[in-house]
C-alpha positions as CSV (number, residue, x, y, z in Angstrom):
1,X,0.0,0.0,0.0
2,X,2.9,2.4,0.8
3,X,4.5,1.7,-3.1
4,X,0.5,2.8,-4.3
5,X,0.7,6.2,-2.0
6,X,3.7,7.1,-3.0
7,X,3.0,6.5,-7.0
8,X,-0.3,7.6,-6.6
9,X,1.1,11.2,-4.8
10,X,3.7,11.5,-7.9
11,X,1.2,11.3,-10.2
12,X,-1.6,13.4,-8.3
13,X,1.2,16.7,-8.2
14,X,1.9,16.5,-11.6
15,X,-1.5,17.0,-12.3
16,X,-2.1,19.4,-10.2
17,X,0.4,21.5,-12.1
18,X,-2.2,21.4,-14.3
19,X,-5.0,21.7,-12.7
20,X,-5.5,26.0,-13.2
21,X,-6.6,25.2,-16.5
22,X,-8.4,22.1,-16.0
23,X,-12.0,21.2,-16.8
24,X,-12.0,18.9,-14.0
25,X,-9.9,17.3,-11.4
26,X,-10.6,14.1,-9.4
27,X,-8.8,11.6,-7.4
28,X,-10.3,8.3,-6.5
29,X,-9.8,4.4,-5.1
30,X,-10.1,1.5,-7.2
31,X,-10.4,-2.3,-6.6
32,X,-10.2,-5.6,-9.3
33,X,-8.0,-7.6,-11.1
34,X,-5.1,-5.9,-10.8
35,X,-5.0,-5.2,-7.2
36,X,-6.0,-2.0,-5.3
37,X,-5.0,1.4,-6.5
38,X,-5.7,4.6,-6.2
39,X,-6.1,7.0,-9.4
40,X,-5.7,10.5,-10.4
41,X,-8.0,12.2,-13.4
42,X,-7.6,15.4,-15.0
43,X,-10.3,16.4,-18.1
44,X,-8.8,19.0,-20.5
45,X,-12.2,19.0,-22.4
46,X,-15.4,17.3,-22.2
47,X,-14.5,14.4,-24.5
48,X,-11.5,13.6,-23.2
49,X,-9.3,12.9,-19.9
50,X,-6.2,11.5,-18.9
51,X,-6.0,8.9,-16.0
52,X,-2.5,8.3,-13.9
53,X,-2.5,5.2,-11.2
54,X,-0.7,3.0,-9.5
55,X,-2.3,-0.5,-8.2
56,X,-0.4,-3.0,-5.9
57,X,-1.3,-6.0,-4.0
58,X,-0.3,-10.0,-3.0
59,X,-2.9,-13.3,-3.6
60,X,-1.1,-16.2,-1.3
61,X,-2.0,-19.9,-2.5
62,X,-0.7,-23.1,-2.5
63,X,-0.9,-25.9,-5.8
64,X,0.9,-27.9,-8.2
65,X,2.3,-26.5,-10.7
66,X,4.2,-28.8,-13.9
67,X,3.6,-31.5,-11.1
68,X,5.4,-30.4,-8.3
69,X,4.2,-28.3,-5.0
70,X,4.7,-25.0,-4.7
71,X,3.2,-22.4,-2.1
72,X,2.4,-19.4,-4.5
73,X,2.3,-15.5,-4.6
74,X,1.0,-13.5,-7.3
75,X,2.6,-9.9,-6.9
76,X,0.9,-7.6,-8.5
77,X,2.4,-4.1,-8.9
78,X,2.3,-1.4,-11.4
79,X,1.2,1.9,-12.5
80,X,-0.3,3.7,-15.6
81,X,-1.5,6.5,-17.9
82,X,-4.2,6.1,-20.1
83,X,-6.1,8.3,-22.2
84,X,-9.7,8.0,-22.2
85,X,-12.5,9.1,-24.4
86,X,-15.8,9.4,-24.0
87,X,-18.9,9.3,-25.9
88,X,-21.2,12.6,-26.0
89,X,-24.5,12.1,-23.5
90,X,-23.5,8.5,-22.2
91,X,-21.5,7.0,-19.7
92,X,-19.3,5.1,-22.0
93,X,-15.3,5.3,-23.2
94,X,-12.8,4.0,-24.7
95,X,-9.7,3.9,-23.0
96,X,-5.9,3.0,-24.4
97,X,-2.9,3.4,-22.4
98,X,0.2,1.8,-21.2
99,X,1.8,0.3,-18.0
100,X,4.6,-0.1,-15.7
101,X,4.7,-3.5,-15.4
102,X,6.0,-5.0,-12.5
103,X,3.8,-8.1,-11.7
104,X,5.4,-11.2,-10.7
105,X,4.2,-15.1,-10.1
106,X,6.4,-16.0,-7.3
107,X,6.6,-20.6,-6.8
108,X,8.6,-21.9,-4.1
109,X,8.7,-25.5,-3.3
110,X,6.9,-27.2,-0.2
111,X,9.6,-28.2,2.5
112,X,8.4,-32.0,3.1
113,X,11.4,-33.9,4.9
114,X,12.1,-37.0,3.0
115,X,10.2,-36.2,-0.3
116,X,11.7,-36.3,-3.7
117,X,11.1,-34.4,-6.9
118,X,10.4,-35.1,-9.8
119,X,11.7,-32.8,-12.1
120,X,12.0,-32.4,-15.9
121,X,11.0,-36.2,-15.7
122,X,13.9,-37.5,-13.3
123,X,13.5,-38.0,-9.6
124,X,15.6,-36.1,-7.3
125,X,15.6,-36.5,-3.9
126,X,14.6,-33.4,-1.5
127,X,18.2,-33.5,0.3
128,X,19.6,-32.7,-3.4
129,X,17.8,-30.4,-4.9
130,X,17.3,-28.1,-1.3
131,X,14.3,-26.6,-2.7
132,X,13.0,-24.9,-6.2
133,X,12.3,-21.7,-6.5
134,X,10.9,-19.6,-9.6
135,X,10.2,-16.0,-10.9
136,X,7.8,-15.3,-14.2
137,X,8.1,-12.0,-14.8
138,X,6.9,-9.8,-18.5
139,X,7.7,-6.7,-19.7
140,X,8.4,-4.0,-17.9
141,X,6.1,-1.3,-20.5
142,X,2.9,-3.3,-21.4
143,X,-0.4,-1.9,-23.7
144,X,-3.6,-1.7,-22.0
145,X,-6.7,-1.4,-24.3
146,X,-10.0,-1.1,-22.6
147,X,-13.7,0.7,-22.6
148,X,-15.3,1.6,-19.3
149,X,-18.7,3.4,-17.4
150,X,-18.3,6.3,-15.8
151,X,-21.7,7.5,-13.4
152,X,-21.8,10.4,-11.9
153,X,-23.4,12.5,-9.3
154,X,-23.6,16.2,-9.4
155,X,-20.5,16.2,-11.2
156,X,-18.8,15.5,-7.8
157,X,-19.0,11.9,-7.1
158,X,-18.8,8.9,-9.1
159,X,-18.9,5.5,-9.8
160,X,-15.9,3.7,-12.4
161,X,-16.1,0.3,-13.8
162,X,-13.2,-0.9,-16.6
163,X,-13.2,-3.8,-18.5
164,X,-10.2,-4.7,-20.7
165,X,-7.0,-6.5,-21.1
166,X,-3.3,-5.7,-20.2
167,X,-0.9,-7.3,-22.7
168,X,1.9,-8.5,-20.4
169,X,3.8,-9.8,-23.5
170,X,5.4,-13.4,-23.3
171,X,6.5,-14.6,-20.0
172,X,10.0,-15.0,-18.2
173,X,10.3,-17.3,-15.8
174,X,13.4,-18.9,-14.2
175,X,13.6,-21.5,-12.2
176,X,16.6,-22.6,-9.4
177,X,17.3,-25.2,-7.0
178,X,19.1,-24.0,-3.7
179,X,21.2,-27.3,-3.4
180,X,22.2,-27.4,-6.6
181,X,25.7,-25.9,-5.9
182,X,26.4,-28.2,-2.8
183,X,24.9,-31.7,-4.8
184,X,27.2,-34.0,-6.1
185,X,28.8,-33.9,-9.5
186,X,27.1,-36.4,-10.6
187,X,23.9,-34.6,-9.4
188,X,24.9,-31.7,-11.1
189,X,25.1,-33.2,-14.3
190,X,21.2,-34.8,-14.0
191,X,19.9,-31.9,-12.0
192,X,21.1,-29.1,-15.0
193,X,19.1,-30.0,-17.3
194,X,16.2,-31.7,-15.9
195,X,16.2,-27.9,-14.4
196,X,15.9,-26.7,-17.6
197,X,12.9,-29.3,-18.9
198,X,11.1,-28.2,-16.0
199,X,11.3,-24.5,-16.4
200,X,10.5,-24.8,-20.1
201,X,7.2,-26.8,-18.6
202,X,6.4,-24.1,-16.4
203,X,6.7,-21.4,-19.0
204,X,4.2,-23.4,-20.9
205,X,2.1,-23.1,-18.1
206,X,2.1,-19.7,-17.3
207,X,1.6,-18.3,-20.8
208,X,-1.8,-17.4,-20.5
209,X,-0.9,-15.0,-18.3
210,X,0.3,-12.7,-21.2
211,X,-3.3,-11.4,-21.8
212,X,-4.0,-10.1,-18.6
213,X,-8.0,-9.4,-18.1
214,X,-9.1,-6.4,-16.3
215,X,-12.1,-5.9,-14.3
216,X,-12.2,-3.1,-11.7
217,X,-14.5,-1.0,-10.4
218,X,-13.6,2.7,-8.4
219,X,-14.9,5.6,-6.5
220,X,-13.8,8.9,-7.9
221,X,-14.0,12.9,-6.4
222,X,-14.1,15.8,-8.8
223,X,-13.4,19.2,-7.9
């Protein structure tokens, strides 16, 4: 939350630079797929506004993943500008825009003493491999096309809803073993590749992930 207050500030002062010879101003909180955020708008005319955010937040779970046990964390993280325009006497816009991207699947292997692994189709024992660990990151700039609702009341409050997708481009992931430098040669030898297999199998996995959907919904003040 800290990381969205301090984007979210940034973002909110450089508008306000603006703001003299603004239509309209507002700053509002926002809640969906890509975390919670918090959003700063400014309207140079009636047709058209530019949007500057920041969203940020952690989902925990635990699964298999390429066959092997992992306790999970999605971190999401990033912040935008998008340009949004609307149609005359209606709630509805089109919005395009970009992102910094900084959202993360995070895998790290269950601890079970006495386990093996089987990985890349070889089994390992637990005492060898120490445990796996693995990063899918995507670009770092990523597109964001979208249309949205806005509902207002007396032109001071409001209601936001966004529906679109974030193209996160194809995914990175890595994948490591924290015994591998202490193993055996001869572990070494198996475990390098196998490593490899395994990671390739995950990126599989995760490549869905490139088309991000986004669903959120926000509360917005105008001035």
């Amino acid at each position: 939350m800290r990381r969205i207050m301090e984007k979210s500030a940034l973002a909110a002062l450089a508008l306000m630079l603006y703001g003299t010879a603004a239509a309209d101003f507002g700053v509002g909180v926002k809640a969906g797929t890509l975390g919670i955020g918090a959003e700063a708008r400014w309207s140079p005319l009636p047709w058209l506004d530019f949007r500057f955010g920041a969203n940020s937040y952690d989902y925990d779970e635990s699964g298999a993943q390429a066959g092997i046990n992992y306790d999970a964390t999605l971190a999401l993280d990033n912040y935008y500008a998008t340009g949004n325009f609307r149609f005359p006497l209606s709630p509805f816009r089109v919005t395009a825009g970009a992102f910094s991207n900084g959202n993360e699947f995070r895998l790290i292997s269950q601890d079970v003493p006495g386990s093996s692994f089987n990985i890349g189709g070889t089994t390992f024992s637990a005492e060898d491999v120490g445990s796996l660990q693995s990063v899918t990151s995507f670009d770092g700039t990523s597109p964001y096309l979208g249309i949205g609702y806005d509902f207002e009341l007396f032109g001071k409050v409001g209601l936001n809803l966004d529906l679109g997708v974030l193209w996160q481009g194809e995914p990175q992931v890595t994948l490591d073993a924290t015994g591998l430098a202490t193993a055996p040669s001869a572990v070494q030898a198996e475990l390098l590749p196998a490593l490899e297999a395994e990671r390739v199998e995950l990126e599989d996995e995760v490549s869905n992930f490139k088309a991000w959907p986004v669903i959120s919904l926000g509360f917005v003040y105008n001035f």
